[in-house]
Structure formats: C-alpha cells, structure tokens
C-alpha positions, 0 to 999 in steps of 0.5 A: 537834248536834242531829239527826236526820241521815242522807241513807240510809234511815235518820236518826240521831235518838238518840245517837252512836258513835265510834271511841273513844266510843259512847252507851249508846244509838243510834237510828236511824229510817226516812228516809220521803223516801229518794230510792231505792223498791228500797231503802226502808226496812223497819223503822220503828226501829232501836236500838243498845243498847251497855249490853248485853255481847254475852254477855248479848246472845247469852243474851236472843237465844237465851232470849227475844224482844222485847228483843234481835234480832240479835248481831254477832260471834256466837262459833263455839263458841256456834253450835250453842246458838243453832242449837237456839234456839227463838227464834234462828237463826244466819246466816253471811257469807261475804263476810267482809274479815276476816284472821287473822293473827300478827305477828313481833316483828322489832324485839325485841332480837337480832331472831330474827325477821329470819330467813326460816327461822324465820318459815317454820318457823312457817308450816310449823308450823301446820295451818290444816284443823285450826286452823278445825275446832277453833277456829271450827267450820269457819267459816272459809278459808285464804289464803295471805297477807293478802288476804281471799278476798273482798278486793281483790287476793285470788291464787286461785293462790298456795298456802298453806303447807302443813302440814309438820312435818318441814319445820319442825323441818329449818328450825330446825336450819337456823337454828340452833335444832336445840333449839328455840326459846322464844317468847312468843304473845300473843292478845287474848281474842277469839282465845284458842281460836285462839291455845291451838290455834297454841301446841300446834301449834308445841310438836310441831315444837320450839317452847318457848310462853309463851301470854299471853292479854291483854284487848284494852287490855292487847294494843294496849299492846303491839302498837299502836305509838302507844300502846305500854307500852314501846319497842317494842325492849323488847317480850317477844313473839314472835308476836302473834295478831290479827284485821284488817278491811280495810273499804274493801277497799283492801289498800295502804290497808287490812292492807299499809299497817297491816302491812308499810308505814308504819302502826302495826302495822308491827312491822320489816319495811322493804321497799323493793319492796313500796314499789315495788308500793305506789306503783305500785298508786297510780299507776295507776286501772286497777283490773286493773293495781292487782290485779295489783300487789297479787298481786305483794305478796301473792306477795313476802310470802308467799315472804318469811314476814312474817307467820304467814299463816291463815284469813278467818273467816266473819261470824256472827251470832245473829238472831232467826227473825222477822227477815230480816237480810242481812248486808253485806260491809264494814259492818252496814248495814240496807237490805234487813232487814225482819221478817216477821209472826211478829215480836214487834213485828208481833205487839205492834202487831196487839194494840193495834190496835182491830178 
C-alpha cells in the first residue's frame, strides 16, 4: 500500500523492512504534525540503505562523510580504527538486552548432555574476564544465567560461575570422562572471535573441539527447530554459540520461552518447574511479584547448568562525529538524533542557500 504511514515522529514514505524481506531502501521523513514538542523531529530525512554490506558500510563511515552516517552493530575489533577516524566516533550502549549464550544438544542421540556434571564443567571451564577482554575488547558483562544485566528479572545476587579448572577436569572424571570428552562447537560467524576463545578454553580442561564456523543460514539449519537440515535427534553438535536479543524485555516471553520452554530454540530441557514459575510470573500483574518469579527461574537454571552462561555485550556503533545519535535500549529509534552545524548536510544546505 501506499504511504506514507507513521503516527511517530517520523513516516514511512519509501520502501519496506520485514522479518524475512527488506527493500533496498528505507525512507523515513519527519511527521511535521507530531503531536509531542519535547520529542519533535530532528532531522528532516532518514535513509536505510541496505545495499551497503556493513563492512563497506563501517569503511565509508571511517574513510568519508556524506554517504554513510551511522553502523549498527559495529564489531569490537574494529573500534579502536574507527576511534582514530577523523570522521567517526564510536559510541557505546550499555543498555543493551542482548545475551550471549551456548546451547547443549540434549536431544543428540546417547544425550551426553542430560548430565548436570557435564554442563557444569563446562561452566566451570570458561574464563568469561578473559573471554570479553579477547573477544570484545571489554565491551561486555557476565551474567550468571539468561538475563541481561539491564533486563527484566535480572538477579544482582546470583554469581556467576567462576573460572575453575580444576573443577572442570574433577567433573569430568565424575561423569565418566576421566580422558576427556570430544564435542563439537558451532558458531555463526558473527561470533567466530568468541567461539575460537570458548574452544581453547575447554581444550585446556580435557575437552577434544571440533570448531565448525557456519554462515548464519547454514547455523539456523542446524539449530533453528522449524527449519532444521535433519531431525534434530541427527544433529552432530554439542554446543551451539549464539547471541539473543529479548526486545520486549519479557524474559518468560523472550530468551525462557525461545530456550528452556516450548520455542524453536529448546534443544531438550523439559522442566516441569520452570513451567511452574512460567505460569505463575503469568498470572500475577504484580510486576515485583513477576521479577521475583523470574529469579527463582534464573537461580533454577543456573544450579541446573541448561546452558553455557556468558556475558551481555555492549551495543557498538560507528557514527559519524556530526551526529548526535542516542542509542535506545531495545530498539534504533531516532527521536532524540539530531546533527550539529559541522554536519555535511548542514554544510551542503548553507552552500546552496543564496545570501
């Protein structure tokens, strides 16, 4: 249909972005009858240009002005290039409702990892300090199950698990794998860095890794249980590396119903009292009650070791230094952006303006 549309402070008037399709252009403009003046619009055009890879897109932003503005999703190896930019700056989000997380393959056949103690030598494997040092630079924060430090139902004082090798090798005697134990990890390559730095630290506890990076069609072929390449019984993986963002912060609708519950991402767990807690954070709108449910889930499955637990990484972005881009929690949202004098297009109008 035709636009433009948008009660916001700004209309769609150009293209269209789905789940599973996108134009190659996305123009949004500003709503001159926005009905609230402390959120008026800042900028007069907004463009999506999804023709661009984000790697060209972080080069033209670092390298020029006038065609690229900002980069999601900007990679923490390339912060300090774009940092020494004349033209860029990077700027960080804190607020962040993303969770990093490996999933066990406890439907493989002989399920291995139906044993606690095998999940929590793994756990007890990993040195997460380290882990965001190498892999992101520091820009990110443990949590000790699936809740993001900013999300709802986040528990401030459940620890993480620490780094314990010696605990991990006694495990996995304990679980009969005094010789170690061979598995396989998959990662997309979005977290490559992050999945080579989890293998070496299991290798030094007993662990064989077989490290298949995938591209990020060929990984949800394998882990995505509505599009699976084969029953999910058949899968060779072990681990699964992936990265979750629970944008309506709403962990019993978000990471827990995708993970541990009935979603596509549930890869065996059948708990009856993390159903339990589900349904009663559900039956109760008394959001203290509700939290205090949900940190009964994330203690459950911590003691449990569902999942190798990781970090909640900080947002990155590559923006250009005339803008001034306030970056939102669960969504890119443009309300408070607006661009300073020194801007191209500031600069641009001013030339073409007639004295």
């Amino acid at each position: 249909m035709a636009g433009p549309w948008g009660t916001g402070p700004y209309k769609l008037v150009e293209g269209s972005s789905t789940p599973d399709k996108r134009s190659d252009r996305v123009v949004l403009e500003a709503n001159l009858a926005y009905w609230n003046p402390t959120r008026f619009p800042r900028l007069q055009r907004i463009i999506f240009d999804n023709t661009v890879s984000q790697k060209e897109a972080v080069e033209i932003v670092k390298a020029t002005e006038g065609q690229v503005d900002l980069v999601t999703g900007l990679s923490p190896l390339e912060t300090l290039r774009v940092a020494e930019s004349p033209f860029a700056q990077v700027v960080k989000n804190r607020g962040s409702l993303t969770t990093v997380l490996g999933v066990f393959n406890r439907r493989k056949v002989g399920r291995p990892w139906h044993d606690v103690r095998l999940r929590q030598a793994v756990n007890y494997a990993i040195n997460r300090e380290d882990l965001i040092r190498y892999a992101t630079k520091g820009n990110g924060v443990i949590i000790p199950a699936l809740v993001p430090v900013p999300g709802f139902g986040y528990d401030a004082d459940l620890a993480p698990y620490p780094f314990e090798p010696t605990k991990a090798r006694h495990l996995l005697r304990e679980a009969g794998s005094a010789e170690g134990l061979t598995l396989t990890l998959i990662a997309s390559e979005a977290l490559q860095v992050q999945a080579t730095v989890v293998s070496k630290m299991l290798e030094q506890v007993g662990f064989t890794v077989n490290l298949q990076i995938l591209d990020g069609a060929a990984f949800n072929r394998k882990t995505y249980l509505g599009g699976l390449d084969q029953p999910p019984e058949h899968q060779p993986w072990d681990i699964a590396l992936t990265a979750f963002v629970d944008g309506a912060n709403f962990p019993v609708f978000g990471v827990y119903r995708s993970f541990a519950l009935d979603g596509y991402n549930n890869w065996g767990i059948a708990d009856e009292k993390l159903h339990q807690l589900h349904d009663a954070v559900l039956q109760t709108i008394d959001r203290e009650q509700q939290q205090a449910l949900i940190r009964q889930m994330e203690r459950h499955t911590h003691a449990q070791a569902y999942f190798l637990f990781l970090y909640n990484p900080i947002q990155l972005y590559a923006v250009n230094k005339a803008v001034a881009f306030v970056p939102y929690v669960t969504m890119l949202n443009f309300a408070e952006t607006g661009v300073t004098e020194q801007h191209w297009s500031m600069r641009k109008q001013k030339a073409s303006t007639p004295e």
